[in-house]
KOLNU-766157 format. One record per residue: residue in three letters; x, y, z of N, C-alpha, C in turn. Coordinates in steps of 0.02 Angstrom, whole numbers, padded with zeros to 5 digits, always signed. Example, Ala and Ser with C-alpha at 12.3 -4.5 7.8 and 13.67 -1.06 7.14 Angstrom:
% KOLNU-766157
ALA+00660-00284+00390+00615-00225+00390+00660-00165+00390SER+00642-00112+00354+00684-00053+00357+00645+00002+00394
***
This chain:
% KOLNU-766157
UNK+06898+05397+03625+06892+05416+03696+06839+05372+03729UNK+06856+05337+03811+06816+05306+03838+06757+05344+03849UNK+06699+05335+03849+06628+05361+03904+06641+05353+03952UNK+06624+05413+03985+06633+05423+04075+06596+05355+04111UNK+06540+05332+04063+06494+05293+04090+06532+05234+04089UNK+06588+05222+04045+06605+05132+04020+06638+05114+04080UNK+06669+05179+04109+06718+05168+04191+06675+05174+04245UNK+06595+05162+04241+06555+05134+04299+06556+05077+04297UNK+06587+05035+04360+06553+04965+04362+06487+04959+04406UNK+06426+04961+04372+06376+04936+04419+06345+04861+04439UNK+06345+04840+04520+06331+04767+04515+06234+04770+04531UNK+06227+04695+04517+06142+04702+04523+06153+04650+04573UNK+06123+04651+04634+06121+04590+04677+06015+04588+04679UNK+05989+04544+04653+05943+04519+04646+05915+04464+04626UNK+05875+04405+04667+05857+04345+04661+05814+04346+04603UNK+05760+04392+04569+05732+04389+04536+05770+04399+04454UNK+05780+04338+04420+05830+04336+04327+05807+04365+04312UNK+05731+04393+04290+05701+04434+04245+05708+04493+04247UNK+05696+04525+04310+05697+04592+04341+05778+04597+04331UNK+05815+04569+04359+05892+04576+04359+05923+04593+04275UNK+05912+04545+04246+05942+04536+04164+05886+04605+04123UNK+05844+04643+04149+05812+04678+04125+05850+04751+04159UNK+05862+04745+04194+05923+04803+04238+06003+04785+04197UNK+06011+04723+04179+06084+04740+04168+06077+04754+04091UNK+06013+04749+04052+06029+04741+03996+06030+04843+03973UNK+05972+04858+04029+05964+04950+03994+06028+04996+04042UNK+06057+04959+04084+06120+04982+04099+06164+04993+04038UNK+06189+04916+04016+06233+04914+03972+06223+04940+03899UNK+06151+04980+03874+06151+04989+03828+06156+05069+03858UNK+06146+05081+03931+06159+05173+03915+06234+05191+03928UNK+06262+05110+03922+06351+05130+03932+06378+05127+03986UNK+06357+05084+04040+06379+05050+04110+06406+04989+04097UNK+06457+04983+04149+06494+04916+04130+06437+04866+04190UNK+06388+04856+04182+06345+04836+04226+06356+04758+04219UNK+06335+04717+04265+06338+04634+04285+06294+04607+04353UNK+06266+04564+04337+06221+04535+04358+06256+04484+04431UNK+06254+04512+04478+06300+04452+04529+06254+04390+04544UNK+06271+04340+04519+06252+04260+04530+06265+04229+04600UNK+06199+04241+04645+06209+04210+04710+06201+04145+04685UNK+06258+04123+04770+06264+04040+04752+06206+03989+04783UNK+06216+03939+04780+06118+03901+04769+06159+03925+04861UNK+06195+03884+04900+06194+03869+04964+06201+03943+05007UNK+06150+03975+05027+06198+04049+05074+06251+04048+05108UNK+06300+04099+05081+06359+04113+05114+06363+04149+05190UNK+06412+04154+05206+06408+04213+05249+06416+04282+05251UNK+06393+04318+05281+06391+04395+05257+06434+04415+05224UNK+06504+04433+05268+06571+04426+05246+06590+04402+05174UNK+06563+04327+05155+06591+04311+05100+06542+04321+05039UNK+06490+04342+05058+06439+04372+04996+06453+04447+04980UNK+06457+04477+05028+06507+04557+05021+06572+04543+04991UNK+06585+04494+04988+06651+04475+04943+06637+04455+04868UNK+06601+04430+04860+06585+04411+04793+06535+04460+04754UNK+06509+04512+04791+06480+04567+04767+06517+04607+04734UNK+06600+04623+04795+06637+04669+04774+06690+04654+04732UNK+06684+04582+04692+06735+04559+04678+06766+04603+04598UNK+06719+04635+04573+06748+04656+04535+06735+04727+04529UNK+06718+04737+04600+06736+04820+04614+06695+04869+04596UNK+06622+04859+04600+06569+04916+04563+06567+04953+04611UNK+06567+05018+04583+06571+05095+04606+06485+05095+04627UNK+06448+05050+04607+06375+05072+04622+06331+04998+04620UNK+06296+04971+04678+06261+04912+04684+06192+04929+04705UNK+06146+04907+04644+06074+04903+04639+06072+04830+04684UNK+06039+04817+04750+06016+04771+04788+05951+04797+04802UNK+05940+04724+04794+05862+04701+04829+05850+04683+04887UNK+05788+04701+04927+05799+04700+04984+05793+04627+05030UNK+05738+04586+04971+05723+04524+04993+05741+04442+04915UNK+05799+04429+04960+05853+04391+04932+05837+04339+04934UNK+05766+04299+04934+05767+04242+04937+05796+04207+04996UNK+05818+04151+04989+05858+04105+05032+05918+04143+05057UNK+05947+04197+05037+06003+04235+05058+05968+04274+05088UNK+05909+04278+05136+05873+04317+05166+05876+04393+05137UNK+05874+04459+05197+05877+04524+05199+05936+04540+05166UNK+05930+04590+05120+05994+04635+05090+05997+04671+05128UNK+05964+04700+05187+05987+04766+05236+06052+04738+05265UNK+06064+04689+05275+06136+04649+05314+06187+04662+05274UNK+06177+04669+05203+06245+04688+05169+06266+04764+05139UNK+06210+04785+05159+06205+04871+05148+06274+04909+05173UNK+06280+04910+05246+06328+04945+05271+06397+04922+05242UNK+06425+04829+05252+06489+04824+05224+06496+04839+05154UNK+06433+04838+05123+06447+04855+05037+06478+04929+05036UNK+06442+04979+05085+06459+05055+05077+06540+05066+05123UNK+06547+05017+05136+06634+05027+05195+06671+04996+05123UNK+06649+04940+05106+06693+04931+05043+06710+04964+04970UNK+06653+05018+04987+06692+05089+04945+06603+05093+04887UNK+06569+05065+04896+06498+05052+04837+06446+05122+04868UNK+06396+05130+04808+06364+05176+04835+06307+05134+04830UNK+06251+05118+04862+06212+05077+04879+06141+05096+04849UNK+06115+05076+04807+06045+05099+04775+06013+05027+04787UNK+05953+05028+04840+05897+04957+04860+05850+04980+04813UNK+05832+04935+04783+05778+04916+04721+05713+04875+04741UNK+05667+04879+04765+05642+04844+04824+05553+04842+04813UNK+05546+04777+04808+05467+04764+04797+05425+04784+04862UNK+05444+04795+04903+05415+04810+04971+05393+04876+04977UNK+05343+04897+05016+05314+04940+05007+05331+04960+05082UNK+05346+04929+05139+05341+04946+05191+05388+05014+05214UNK+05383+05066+05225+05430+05105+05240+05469+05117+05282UNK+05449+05067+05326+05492+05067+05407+05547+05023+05372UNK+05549+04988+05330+05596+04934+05287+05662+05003+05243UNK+05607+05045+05214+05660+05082+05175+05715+05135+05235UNK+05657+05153+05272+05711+05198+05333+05766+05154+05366UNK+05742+05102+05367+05801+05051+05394+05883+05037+05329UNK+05836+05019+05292+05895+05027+05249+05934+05092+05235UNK+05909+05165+05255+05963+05220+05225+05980+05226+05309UNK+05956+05203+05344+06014+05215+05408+06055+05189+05404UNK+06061+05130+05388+06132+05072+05373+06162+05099+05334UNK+06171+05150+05274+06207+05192+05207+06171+05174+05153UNK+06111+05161+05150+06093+05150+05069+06093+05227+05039UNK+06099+05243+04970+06105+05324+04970+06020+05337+04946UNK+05980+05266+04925+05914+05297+04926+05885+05223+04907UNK+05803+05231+04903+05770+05152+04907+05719+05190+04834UNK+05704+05143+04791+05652+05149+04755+05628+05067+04742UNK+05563+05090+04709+05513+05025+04706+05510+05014+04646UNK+05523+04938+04644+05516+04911+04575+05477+04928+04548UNK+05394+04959+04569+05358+04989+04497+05362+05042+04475UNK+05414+05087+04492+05450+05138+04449+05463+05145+04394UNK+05466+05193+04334+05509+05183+04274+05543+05161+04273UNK+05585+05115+04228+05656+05082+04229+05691+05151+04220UNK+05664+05211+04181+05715+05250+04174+05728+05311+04244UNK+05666+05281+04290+05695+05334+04350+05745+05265+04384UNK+05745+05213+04396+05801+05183+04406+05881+05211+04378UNK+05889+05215+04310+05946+05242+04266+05949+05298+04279UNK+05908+05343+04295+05907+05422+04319+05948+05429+04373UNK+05937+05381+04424+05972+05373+04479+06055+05356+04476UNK+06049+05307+04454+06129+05277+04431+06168+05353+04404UNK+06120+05380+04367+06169+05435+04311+06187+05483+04366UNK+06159+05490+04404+06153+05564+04470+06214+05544+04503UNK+06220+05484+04509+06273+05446+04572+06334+05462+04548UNK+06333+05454+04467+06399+05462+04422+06438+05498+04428UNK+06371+05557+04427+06415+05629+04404+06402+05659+04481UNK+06383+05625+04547+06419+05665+04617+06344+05691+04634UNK+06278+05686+04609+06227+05719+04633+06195+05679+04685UNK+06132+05718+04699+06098+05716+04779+06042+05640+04742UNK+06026+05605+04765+05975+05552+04741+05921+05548+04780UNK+05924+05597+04839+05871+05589+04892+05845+05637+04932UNK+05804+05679+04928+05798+05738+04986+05793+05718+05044UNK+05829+05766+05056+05866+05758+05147+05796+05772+05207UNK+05752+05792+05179+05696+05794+05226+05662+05717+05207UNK+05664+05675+05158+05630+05633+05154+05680+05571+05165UNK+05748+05576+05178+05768+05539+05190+05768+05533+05285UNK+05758+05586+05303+05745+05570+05375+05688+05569+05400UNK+05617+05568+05357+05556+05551+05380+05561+05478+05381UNK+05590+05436+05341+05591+05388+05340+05622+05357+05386UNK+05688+05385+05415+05732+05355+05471+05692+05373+05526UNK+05646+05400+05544+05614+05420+05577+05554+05373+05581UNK+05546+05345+05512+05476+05303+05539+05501+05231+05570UNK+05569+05219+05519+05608+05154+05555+05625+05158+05621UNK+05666+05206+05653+05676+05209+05724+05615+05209+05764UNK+05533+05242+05737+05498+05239+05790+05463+05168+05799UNK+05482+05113+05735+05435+05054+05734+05510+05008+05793UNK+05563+05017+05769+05622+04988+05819+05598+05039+05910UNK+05591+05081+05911+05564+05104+05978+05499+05038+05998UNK+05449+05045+05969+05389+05015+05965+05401+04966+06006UNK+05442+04908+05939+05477+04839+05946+05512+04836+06024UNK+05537+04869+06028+05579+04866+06113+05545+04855+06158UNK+05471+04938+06170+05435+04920+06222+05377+04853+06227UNK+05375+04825+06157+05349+04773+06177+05371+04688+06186UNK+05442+04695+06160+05483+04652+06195+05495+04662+06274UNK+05488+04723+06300+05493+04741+06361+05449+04703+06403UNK+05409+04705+06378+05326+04665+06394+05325+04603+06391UNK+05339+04588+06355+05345+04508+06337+05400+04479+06393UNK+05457+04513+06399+05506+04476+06460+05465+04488+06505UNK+05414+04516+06522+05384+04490+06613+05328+04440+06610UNK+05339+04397+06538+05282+04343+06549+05334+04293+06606UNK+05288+04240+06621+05325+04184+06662+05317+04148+06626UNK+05389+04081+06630+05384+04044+06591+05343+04005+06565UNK+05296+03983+06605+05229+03945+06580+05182+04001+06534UNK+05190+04056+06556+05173+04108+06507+05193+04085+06435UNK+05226+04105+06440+05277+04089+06391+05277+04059+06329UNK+05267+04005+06382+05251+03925+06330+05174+03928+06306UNK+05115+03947+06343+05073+03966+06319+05058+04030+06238UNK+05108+04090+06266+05092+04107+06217+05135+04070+06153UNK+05179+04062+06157+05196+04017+06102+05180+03964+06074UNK+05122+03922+06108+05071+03865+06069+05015+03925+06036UNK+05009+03988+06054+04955+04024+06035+04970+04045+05971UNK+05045+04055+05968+05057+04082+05887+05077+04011+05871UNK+05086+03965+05880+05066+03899+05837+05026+03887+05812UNK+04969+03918+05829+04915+03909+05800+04837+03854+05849UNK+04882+03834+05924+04844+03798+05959+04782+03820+06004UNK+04725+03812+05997+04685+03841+06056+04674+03818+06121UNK+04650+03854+06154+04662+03840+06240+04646+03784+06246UNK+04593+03736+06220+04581+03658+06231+04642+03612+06203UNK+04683+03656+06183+04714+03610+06136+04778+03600+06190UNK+04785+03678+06219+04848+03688+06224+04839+03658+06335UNK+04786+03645+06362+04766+03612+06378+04790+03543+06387UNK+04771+03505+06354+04778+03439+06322+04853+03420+06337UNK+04876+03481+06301+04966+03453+06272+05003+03445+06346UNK+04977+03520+06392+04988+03521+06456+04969+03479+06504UNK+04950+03452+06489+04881+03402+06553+04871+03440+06593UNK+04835+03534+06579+04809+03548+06633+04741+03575+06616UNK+04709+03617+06669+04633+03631+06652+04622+03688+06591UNK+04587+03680+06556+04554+03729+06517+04566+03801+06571UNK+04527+03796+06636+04506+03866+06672+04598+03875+06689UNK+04658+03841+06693+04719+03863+06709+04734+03883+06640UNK+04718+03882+06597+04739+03898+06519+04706+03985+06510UNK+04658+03966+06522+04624+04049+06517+04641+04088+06574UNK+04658+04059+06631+04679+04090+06681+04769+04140+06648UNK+04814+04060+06627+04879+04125+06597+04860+04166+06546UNK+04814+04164+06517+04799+04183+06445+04773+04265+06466UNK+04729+04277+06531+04714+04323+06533+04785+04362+06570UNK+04819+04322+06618+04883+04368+06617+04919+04380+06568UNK+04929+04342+06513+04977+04380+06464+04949+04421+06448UNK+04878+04427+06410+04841+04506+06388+04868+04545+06426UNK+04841+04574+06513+04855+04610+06537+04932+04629+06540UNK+04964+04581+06536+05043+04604+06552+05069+04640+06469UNK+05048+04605+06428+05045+04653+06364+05028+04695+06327UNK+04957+04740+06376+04914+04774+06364+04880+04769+06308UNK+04854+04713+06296+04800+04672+06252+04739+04676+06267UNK+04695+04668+06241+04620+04643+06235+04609+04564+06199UNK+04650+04557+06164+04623+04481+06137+04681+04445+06109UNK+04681+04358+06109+04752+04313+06078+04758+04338+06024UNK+04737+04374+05976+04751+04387+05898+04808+04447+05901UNK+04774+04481+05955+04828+04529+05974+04893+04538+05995UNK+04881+04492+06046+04950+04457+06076+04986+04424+06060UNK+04962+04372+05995+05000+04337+05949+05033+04388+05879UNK+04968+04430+05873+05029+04469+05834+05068+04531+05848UNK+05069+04548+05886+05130+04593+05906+05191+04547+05944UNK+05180+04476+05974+05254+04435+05975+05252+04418+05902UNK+05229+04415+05848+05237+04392+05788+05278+04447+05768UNK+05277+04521+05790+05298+04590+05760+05364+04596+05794UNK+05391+04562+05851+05433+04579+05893+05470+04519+05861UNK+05454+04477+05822+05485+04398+05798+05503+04374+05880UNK+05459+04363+05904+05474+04352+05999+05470+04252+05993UNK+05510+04227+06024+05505+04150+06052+05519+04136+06106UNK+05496+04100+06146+05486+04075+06207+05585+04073+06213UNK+05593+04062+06276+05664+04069+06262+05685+03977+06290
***
């Protein structure tokens, strides 16, 4: 008689060999038909990496959240779970506005690589046999912290569209890393017209200082347009 377990296919989508081949190896010894998916050196497109994930049809995909050169795994979260997978993110990140983001898209839950390997397999086994992997109050504190940092993100993109374009361009030599003499220079205009936009962007962004203003457009991933 087969093991209920030998008719799981679980896939591992993770850039890291060690961590990966260390997941497929205590899979396959607790009786998962588990496999290691081999991203290709050049990134595909979404579409065709959700294709080669699902190519041999695992009922359950351990992804990571940060893929290397194949950027964010949150992008393949949702088509993995439309293509029939139950989605377990395995994820060195600590940030939690990262994990609420991922179970809004369908992940069925996020844990951190410095976990037991065997609360990893704990998980897989729950999925098997139809159980809960996540309390439902803690899965929406989390969607909750992601939606309020995406709220956040909005009103201060909001902000950022009423710079003017010379604004603009200023603050974007600022997260270059240029200072007002510099940025000056590049402009051929005065130092006192440099601090002059500099103090309107603060105010229009409700800032106190460039460190500030450079990093919350750093938080908004904001560029001059």
């Amino acid at each position: 008689m087969v093991s209920p377990r030998k008719r799981v296919k679980v896939g591992i989508v993770e850039d890291h060999t060690l961590f990966a081949e260390s997941l497929e190896l205590a899979l396959t010894f607790e009786g998962y038909d588990a496999r290691r998916i081999d991203l290709p050196e050049e990134p595909p497109s979404e579409a065709k990496l959700t294709s080669l994930i699902m190519r041999t049809q695992p009922r359950i995909v351990l992804l990571d959240l940060d893929l290397g050169q194949h950027g964010s795994g949150v992008r393949l979260i949702a088509p993995l779970a439309r293509a029939g997978a139950d989605v377990v993110v395995v994820t060195g990140s600590t940030d939690q506005t990262r994990w609420g983001h991922a179970l809004h898209v369908g992940a069925r839950t996020v844990l951190s690589k410095s976990v037991p390997l065997g609360e990893i397999l704990g998980t897989v086994r729950r999925l098997n046999y139809g159980l809960s992997v996540l309390d439902v109050d803690e899965r929406e504190r989390l969607i909750r912290a992601w939606v309020g940092q995406e709220q956040g993100v909005f009103e201060i993109r909001r902000r950022l569209s009423q710079l003017s374009p010379r604004e603009s361009q200023v603050l974007e030599h600022l997260m270059d890393g240029f200072t007002v003499g510099e940025i000056a220079k590049l402009r051929v205009v005065s130092e006192a017209t440099v601090r002059t936009q500099v103090k309107s962007i603060l105010a229009k962004l409700g800032v106190s200082s460039q460190i500030a203003a450079v990093s919350i457009a750093h938080k908004a991933e904001w560029r001059a347009a």
